[in-house]
C-alpha positions as CSV (number, residue, x, y, z in Angstrom):
1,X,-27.2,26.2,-13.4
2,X,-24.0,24.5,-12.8
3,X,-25.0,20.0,-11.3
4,X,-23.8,20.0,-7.7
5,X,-21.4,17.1,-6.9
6,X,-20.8,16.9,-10.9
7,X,-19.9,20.0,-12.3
8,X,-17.3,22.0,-10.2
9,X,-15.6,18.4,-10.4
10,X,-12.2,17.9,-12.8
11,X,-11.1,14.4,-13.6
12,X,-7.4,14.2,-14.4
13,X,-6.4,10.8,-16.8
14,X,-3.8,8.4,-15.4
15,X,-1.2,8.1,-17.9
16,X,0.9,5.5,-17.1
17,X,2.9,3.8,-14.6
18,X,6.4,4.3,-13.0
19,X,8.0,0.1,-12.0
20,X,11.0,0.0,-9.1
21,X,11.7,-3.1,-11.0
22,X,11.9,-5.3,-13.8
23,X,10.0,-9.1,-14.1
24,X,12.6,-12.0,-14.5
25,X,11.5,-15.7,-14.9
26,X,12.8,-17.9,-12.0
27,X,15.5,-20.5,-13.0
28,X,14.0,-23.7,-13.8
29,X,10.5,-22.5,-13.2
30,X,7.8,-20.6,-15.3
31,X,6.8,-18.0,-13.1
32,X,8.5,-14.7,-13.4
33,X,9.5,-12.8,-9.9
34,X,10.1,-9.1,-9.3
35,X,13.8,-8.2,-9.5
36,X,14.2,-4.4,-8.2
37,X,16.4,-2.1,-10.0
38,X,18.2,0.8,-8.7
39,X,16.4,3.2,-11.6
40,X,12.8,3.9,-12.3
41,X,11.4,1.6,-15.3
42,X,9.4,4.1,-17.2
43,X,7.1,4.6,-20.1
44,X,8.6,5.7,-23.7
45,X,6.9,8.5,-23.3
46,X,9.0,9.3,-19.9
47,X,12.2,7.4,-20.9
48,X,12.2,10.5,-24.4
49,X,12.7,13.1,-21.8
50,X,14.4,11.4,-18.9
51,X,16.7,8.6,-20.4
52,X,17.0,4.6,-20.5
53,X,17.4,4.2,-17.0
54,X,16.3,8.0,-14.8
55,X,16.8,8.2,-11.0
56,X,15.4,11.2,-11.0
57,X,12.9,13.2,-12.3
58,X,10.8,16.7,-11.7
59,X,7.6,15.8,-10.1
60,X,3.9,17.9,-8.8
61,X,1.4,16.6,-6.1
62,X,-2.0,17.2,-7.9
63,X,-4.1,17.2,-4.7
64,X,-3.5,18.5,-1.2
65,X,-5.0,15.2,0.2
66,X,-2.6,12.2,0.6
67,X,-5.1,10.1,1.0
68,X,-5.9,10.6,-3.2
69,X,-2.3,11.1,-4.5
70,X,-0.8,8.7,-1.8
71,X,-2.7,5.8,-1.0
72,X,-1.5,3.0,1.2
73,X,-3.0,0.1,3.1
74,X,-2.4,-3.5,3.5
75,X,-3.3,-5.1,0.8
76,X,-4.0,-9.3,-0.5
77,X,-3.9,-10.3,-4.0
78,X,-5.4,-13.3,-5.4
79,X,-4.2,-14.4,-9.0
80,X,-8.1,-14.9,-10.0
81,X,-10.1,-12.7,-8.0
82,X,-7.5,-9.9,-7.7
83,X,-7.5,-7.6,-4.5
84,X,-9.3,-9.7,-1.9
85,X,-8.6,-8.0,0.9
86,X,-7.7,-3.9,2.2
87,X,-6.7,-3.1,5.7
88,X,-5.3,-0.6,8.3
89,X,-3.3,-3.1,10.0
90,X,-6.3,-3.0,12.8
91,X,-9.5,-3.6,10.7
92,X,-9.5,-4.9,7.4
93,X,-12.6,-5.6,4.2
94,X,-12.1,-8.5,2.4
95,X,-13.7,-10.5,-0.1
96,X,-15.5,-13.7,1.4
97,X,-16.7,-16.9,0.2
98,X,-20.2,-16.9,1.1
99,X,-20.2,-20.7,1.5
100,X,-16.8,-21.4,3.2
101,X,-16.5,-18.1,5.4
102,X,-13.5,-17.8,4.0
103,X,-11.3,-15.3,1.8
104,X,-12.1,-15.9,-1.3
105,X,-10.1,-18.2,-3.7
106,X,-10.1,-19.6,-7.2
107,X,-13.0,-22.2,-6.3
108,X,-15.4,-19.5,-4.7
109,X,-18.6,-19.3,-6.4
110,X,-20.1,-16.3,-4.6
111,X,-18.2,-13.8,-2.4
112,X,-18.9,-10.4,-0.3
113,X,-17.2,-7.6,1.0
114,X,-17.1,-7.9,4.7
115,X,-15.5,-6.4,7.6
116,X,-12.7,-8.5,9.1
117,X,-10.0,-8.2,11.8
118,X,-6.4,-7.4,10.6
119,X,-3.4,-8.7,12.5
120,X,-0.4,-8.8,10.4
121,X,1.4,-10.4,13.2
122,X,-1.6,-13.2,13.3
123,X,-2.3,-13.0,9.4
124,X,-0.9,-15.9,7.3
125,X,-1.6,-14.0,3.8
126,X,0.9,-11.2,5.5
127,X,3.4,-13.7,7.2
128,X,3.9,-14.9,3.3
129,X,3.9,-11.7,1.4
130,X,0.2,-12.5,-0.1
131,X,-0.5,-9.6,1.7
132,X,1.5,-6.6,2.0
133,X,1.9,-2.7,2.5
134,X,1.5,-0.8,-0.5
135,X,1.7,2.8,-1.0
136,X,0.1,4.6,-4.6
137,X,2.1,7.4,-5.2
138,X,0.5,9.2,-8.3
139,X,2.0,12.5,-9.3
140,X,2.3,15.1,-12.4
141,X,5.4,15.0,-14.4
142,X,5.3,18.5,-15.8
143,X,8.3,18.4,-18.1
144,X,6.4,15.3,-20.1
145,X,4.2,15.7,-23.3
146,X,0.6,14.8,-21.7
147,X,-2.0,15.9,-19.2
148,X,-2.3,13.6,-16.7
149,X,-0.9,11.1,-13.8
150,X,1.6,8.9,-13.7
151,X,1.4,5.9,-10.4
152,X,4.3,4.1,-9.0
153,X,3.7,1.4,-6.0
154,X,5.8,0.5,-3.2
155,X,6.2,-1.7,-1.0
156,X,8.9,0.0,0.8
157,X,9.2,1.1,4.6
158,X,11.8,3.8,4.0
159,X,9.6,5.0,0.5
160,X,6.8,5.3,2.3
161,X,8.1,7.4,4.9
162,X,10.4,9.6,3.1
163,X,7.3,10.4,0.8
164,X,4.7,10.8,3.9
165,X,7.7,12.9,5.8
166,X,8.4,15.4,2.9
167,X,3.9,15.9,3.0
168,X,3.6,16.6,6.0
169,X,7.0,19.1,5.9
170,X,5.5,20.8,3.5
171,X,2.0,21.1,4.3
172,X,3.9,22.2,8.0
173,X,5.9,24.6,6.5
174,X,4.2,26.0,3.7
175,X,0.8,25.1,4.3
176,X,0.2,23.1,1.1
177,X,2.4,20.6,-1.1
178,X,0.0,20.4,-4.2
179,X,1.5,22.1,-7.4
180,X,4.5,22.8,-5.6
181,X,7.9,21.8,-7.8
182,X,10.0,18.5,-6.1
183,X,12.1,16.4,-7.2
184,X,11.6,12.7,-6.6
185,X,15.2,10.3,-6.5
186,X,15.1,6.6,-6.5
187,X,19.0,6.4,-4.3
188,X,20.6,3.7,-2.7
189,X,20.3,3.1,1.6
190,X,22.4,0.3,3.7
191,X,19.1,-1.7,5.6
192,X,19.8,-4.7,8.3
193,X,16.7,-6.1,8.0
194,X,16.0,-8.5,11.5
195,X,18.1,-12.0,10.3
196,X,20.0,-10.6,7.2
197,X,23.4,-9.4,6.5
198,X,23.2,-5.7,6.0
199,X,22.5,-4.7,2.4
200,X,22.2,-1.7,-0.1
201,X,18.4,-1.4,-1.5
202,X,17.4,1.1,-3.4
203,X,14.3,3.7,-2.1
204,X,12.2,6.8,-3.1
205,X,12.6,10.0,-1.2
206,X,12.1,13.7,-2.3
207,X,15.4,15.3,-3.1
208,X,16.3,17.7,-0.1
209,X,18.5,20.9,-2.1
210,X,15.0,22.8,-1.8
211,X,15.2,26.7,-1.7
212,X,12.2,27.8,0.6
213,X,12.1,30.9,-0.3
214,X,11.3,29.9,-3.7
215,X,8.5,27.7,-2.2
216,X,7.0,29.9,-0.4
217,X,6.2,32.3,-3.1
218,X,4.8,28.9,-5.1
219,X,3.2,28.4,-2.1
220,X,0.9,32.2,-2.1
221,X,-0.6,30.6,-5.7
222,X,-3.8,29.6,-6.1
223,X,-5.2,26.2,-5.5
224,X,-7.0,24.5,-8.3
225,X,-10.0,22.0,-7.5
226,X,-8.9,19.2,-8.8
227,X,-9.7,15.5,-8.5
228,X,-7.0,12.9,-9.2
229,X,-8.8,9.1,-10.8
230,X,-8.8,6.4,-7.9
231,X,-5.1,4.9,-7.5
232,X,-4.6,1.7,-9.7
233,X,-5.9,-1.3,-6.8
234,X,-7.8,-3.8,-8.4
235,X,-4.8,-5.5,-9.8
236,X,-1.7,-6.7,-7.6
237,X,1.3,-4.3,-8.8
238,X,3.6,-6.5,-11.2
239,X,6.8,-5.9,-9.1
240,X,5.3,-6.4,-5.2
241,X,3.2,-9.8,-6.0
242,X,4.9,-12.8,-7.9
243,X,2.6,-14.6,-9.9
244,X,3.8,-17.5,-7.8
245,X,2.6,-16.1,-4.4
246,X,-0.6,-15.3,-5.3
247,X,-2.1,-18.4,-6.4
248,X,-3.1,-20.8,-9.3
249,X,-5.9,-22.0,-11.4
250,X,-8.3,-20.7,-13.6
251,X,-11.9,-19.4,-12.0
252,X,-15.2,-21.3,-12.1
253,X,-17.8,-18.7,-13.0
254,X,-18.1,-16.2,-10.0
255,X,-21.5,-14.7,-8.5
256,X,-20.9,-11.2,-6.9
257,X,-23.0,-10.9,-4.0
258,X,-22.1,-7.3,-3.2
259,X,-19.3,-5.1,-3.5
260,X,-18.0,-1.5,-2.4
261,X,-15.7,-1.4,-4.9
262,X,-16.1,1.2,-7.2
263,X,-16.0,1.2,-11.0
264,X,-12.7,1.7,-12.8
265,X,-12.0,4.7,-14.3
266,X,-12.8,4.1,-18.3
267,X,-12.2,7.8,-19.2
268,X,-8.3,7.4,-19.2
269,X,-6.4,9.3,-22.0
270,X,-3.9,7.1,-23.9
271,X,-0.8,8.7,-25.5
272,X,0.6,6.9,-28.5
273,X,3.9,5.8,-27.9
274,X,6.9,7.9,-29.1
275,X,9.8,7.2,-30.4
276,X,13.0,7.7,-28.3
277,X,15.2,9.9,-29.9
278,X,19.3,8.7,-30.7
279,X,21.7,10.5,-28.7
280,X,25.7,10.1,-29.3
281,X,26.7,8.3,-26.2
282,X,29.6,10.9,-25.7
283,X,27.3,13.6,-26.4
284,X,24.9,12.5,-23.3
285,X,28.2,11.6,-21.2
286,X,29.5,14.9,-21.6
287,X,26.1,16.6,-20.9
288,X,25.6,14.7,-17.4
289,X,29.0,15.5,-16.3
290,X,28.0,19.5,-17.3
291,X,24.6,19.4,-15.5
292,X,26.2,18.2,-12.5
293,X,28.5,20.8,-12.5
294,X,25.9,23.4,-13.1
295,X,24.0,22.1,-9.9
296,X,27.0,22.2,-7.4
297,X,27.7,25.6,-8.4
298,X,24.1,26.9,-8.0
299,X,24.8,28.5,-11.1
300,X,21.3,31.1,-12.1
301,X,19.4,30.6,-14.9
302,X,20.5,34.6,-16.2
303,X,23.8,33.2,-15.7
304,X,23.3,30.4,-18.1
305,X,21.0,32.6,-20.6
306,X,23.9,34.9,-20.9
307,X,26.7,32.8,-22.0
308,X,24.7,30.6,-24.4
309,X,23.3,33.7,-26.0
310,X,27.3,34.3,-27.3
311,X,26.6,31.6,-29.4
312,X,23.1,32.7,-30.5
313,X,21.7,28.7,-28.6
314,X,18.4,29.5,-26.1
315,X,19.9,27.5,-22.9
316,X,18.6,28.3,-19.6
317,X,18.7,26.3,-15.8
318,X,15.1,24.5,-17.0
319,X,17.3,22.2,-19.7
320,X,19.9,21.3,-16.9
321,X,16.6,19.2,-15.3
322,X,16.5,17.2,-18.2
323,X,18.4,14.0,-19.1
324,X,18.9,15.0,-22.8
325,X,20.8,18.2,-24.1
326,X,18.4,20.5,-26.4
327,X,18.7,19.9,-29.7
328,X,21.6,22.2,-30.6
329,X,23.8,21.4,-28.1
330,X,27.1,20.0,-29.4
331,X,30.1,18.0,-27.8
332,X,32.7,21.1,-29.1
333,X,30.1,23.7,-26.8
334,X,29.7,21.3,-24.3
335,X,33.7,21.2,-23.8
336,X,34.0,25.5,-23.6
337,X,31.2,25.5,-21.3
338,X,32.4,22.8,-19.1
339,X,35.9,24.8,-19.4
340,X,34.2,28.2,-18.5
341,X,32.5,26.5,-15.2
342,X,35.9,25.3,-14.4
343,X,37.2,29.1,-14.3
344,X,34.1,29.8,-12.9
345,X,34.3,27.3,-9.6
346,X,38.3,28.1,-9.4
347,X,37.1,31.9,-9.0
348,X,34.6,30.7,-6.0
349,X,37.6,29.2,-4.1
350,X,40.0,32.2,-4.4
């Protein structure tokens, strides 16, 4: 007989992580800050399928329950004890030196989780980013070798909003979002944040060119009972928490009074890394300017099929996804097919 609360359960592996940004040292000091880039800093793995530097890239929720795939809270870092405190923004738990009372620090020799109030407007971690807002987005990239999750984290207002928007659209309109194909785009947004010269930053959403009808067919497939590894939280995310805000100093031995935490997950599958294959630069030039021709037109993928079949190559709408040509894909093919879109799109206007 099947072990209830064991047995009809499926643990997917986390992969890997997704940064917004790079680490670069601070002039004249050694500690390195978070500089944010306006592409997704991805594993080789990733990078193989995608290119250098994607902005986009196919994506599946795993789970119908944000609160797995999609975690986010207010949370404080410390550089020795790690997260120290989780909250809603109304009531928090944080980690508490059982001698001082207070959140626990590098000299802390015994702490416990306890229930606190949680007032960013009031909080002095929040006021100076030791605390902040951070969403886990973990996700399925099904064009990548691997089973498994990758995780990004966010900081983001807009990010988070765009991502919890497109959920609950989806969940509205087709009464799920898990398994359901989406595109996720890391695009640039003019912000005035309160005191600051309006700027460009660069922020998550879910790429809109959606065909329902399509979705709403996924949608009638069944569910599978799935459930996702516990987002990525004991350490502060490299490019939200500067090693500089978070604190000095090594740790006397600590004593662990109690702790809700629960253990990380040890059963995570490692891929080896890959090596990225070489692709002529005018080769991967071409290519992009091809797909996003092929995507404007809303070309099908019998369309496609059909025309690289005269030249006995297997190319259908699936590779025009992917930031690398197949394999036999040359400039010379890339040229007539780029010239037969062109007839193609002039036909549209007449």
């Amino acid at each position: 007989m099947p072990i209830e609360g064991v047995s009809e359960l499926v643990r997917i592996p986390r992969l890997g992580k997704i940064h917004l940004g790079i680490k670069v040292k601070a002039q004249g000091k050694d500690v390195q800050y978070p500089k944010a880039t306006d592409y997704f800093v991805a594993p080789a793995e990733v990078v193989a399928v995608y290119g250098e530097k994607p902005t986009e890239f196919p994506i599946m929720f795993p789970v119908e329950e944000p609160e797995l795939f999609a975690q986010q809270w207010l949370r404080a870092y410390s550089m020795t004890q790690g997260l120290v405190c989780i909250g809603t923004g109304l009531e928090a738990h944080g980690k508490v030196d059982v001698a001082t009372g207070a959140i626990a620090d590098h000299e802390t020799k015994q702490w416990e989780w306890r229930e606190l109030n949680c007032d960013p407007q009031e909080c002095q971690k929040y006021q100076t980013k030791r605390c902040r807002r951070v969403m886990n987005l973990q996700f399925l990239l099904p064009e990548v070798p691997g089973l498994g999750v990758y995780q990004i984290d966010t900081s983001s207002f807009y990010s988070i909003v765009n991502i919890n928007s497109m959920i609950k659209m989806l969940k509205g309109m087709l009464g799920r979002c898990s398994l359901v194909p989406l595109t996720l785009v890391l695009g640039p947004i003019k912000v005035s944040p309160p005191g600051i010269t309006q700027k460009t930053v660069h922020v998550m959403h879910i790429k809109k060119d959606i065909r329902l009808a399509e979705l709403a067919h996924i949608a009638q497939l069944p569910l599978g009972k799935i459930l996702i590894p516990e987002a990525d939280t004991d350490e502060p995310p490299e490019d939200l928490f500067p090693d500089g805000l978070i604190g000095p100093g090594k740790s006397s031995k600590i004593i662990r009074k109690q702790t809700t935490q629960p253990p990380k997950d040890e059963n995570i599958f490692q891929e080896e890394e890959q090596e990225i294959p070489q692709v002529d630069e005018e080769l991967l030039k071409g290519w992009q300017i091809v797909r996003e021709t092929v995507q404007q037109l809303n070309l099908t993928d019998s369309q496609i099929r059909k025309w690289f079949a005269k030249v006995d190559i297997e190319v259908g709408l699936a590779d025009f996804h992917r930031a690398l040509p197949p394999e036999k894909v040359t400039n010379d093919l890339l040229s007539k097919f780029q010239a037969m879109l062109d007839i193609y799109r002039e036909g549209q206007k007449s």
